[in-house]
C-alpha positions in Angstrom: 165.1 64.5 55.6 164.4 64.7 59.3 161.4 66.4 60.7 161.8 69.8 62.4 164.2 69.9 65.6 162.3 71.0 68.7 163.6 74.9 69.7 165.7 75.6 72.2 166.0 78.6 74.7 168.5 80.2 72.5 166.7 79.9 69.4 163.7 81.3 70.4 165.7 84.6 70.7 167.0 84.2 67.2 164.5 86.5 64.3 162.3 84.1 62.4 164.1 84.7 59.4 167.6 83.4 60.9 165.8 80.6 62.6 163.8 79.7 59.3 167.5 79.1 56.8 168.8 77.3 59.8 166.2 74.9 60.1 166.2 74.8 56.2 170.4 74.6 56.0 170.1 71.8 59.1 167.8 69.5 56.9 169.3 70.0 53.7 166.0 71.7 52.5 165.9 72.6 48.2 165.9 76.6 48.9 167.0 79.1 46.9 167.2 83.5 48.3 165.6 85.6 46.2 166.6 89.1 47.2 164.3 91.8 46.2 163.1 95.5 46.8 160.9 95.2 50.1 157.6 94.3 49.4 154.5 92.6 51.5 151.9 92.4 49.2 151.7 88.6 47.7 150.8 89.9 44.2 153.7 92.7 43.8 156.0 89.9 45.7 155.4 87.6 43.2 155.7 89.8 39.9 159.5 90.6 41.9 160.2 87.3 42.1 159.1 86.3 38.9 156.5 83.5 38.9 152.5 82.7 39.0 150.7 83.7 41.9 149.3 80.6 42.5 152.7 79.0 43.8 153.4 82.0 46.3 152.3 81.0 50.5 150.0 83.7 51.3 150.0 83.1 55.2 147.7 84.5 57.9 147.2 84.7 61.6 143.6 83.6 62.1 141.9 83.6 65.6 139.0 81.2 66.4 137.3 82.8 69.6 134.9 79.9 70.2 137.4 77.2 69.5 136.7 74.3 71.8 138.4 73.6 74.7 139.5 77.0 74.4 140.0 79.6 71.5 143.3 79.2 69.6 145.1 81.2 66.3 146.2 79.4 63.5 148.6 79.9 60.8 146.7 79.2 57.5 148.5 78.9 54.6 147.1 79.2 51.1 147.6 79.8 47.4 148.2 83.3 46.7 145.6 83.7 43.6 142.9 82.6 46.5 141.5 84.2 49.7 141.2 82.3 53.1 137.7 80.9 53.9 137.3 81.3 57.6 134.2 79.6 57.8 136.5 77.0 56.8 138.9 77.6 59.3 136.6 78.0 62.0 135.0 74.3 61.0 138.4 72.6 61.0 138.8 74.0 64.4 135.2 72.8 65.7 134.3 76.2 65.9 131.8 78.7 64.2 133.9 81.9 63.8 137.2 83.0 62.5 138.5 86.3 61.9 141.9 87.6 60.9 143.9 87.8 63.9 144.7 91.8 65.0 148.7 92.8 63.4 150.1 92.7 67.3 148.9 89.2 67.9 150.0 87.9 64.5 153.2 89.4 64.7 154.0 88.0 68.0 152.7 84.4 67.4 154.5 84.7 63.7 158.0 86.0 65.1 157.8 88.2 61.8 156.4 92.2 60.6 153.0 92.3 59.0 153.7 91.0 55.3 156.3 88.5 55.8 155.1 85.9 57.9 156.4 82.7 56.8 154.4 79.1 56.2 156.3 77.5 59.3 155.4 78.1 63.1 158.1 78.1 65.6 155.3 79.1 68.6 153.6 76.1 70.4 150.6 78.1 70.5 150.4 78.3 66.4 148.7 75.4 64.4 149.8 75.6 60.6 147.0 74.2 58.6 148.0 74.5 54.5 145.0 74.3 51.6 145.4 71.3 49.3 146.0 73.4 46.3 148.9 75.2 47.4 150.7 71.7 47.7 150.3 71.1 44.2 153.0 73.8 43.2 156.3 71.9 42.5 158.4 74.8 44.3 156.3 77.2 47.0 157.6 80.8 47.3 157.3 83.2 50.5 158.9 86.2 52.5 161.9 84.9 54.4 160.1 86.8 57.5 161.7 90.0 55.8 160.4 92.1 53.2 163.2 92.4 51.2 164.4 88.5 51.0 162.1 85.3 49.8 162.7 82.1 49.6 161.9 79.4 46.4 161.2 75.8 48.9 160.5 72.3 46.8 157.2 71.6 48.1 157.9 68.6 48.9 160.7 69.6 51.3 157.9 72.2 52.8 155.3 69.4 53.8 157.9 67.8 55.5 159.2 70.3 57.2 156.2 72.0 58.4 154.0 69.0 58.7 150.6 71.2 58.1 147.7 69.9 59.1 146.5 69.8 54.7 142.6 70.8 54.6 140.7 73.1 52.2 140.9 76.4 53.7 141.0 78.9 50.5 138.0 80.2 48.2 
C-alpha cells in the first residue's frame, strides 16, 4: 500500500467525503459503507452501526493558541469510550493550552459538518495526532464526512494511510 497522494487543485474542490473513498479505492484500502439514519453523536453512531464504542474514531478540531513558533489546530483522534486530554494535546504541541477548536474553524480545516469529521486531514494546516489505544482495534469505524454514511477501515490500512503522529491524547 502506498502512502497518501499529495492533493491536487481539483481535489481540493471535491467534498471530503468523495475525496476520502477515492484515496481509500486508489490504495486498495479494507473499507466497507455502512449506510445509516444520520447521526453525529459517536455513541448513537456506534449502536447504528453495530459495534463497541471503543473501536469508533471520535475526532476533533483542537486549537493550541500558544503553540510555538506559532499557534496551530490539530486533528486528534481517539477511542470513542474516552474523552480527549488537552493538556495532553497542548504538551505534544510544546504548548500549555488547548481548547476545542470553535464549529466554523473545525469545519473548514476538516472539509466536513460538525459530527462527521473524518480521522484523515486533507488541509496542510491540520496535524492528525491518533491515541495509542484507538490503534489497537482490528477494524476503526467513523463518519464518512456525512452523517448518514460510515466507514468500517482495517486499522492497519488507517495508520498507513493517515500516518498520525500516535501519542496518548485520551483520558
Amino acid at each position: 500500500m502506498t502512502t497518501r497522494p499529495t492533493p491536487d487543485a481539483e481535489q481540493e474542490q471535491r467534498p471530503a467525503s468523495v475525496r476520502l473513498l477515492g484515496l481509500l479505492d486508489a490504495v486498495g484500502a479494507r473499507y466497507r459503507l455502512l449506510p445509516h439514519p444520520p447521526e453525529g453523536n459517536t455513541a448513537r453512531a456506534s449502536e447504528l452501526r453495530g459495534h463497541s464504542l471503543s473501536a469508533a474514531a471520535k475526532c476533533m478540531i483542537v486549537t493550541v493558541p500558544d503553540a510555538l513558533p506559532a499557534a496551530r489546530q490539530v486533528l486528534a483522534v481517539i477511542p470513542g469510550d474516552r474523552r480527549v486530554a488537552l493538556p495532553r494535546v497542548a504538551a505534544q504541541c510544546g504548548a500549555r493550552r488547548a481548547k476545542l477548536a470553535d464549529r466554523a474553524l473545525a469545519e473548514r480545516l476538516s472539509g466536513c459538518a460538525s459530527g462527521s469529521i473524518i480521522p484523515f486531514s486533507f488541509h496542510h494546516e491540520l496535524t492528525v495526532l491518533a491515541d495509542p489505544a484507538l490503534l489497537d482495534e482490528p477494524v476503526l469505524y467513523f463518519n464518512a464526512a456525512r452523517l448518514d454514511l460510515s466507514v468500517a477501515l482495517a486499522t492497519e490500512d488507517y495508520r498507513a494511510l493517515a500516518d498520525p503522529k500516535v501519542v496518548p491524547i485520551a483520558e
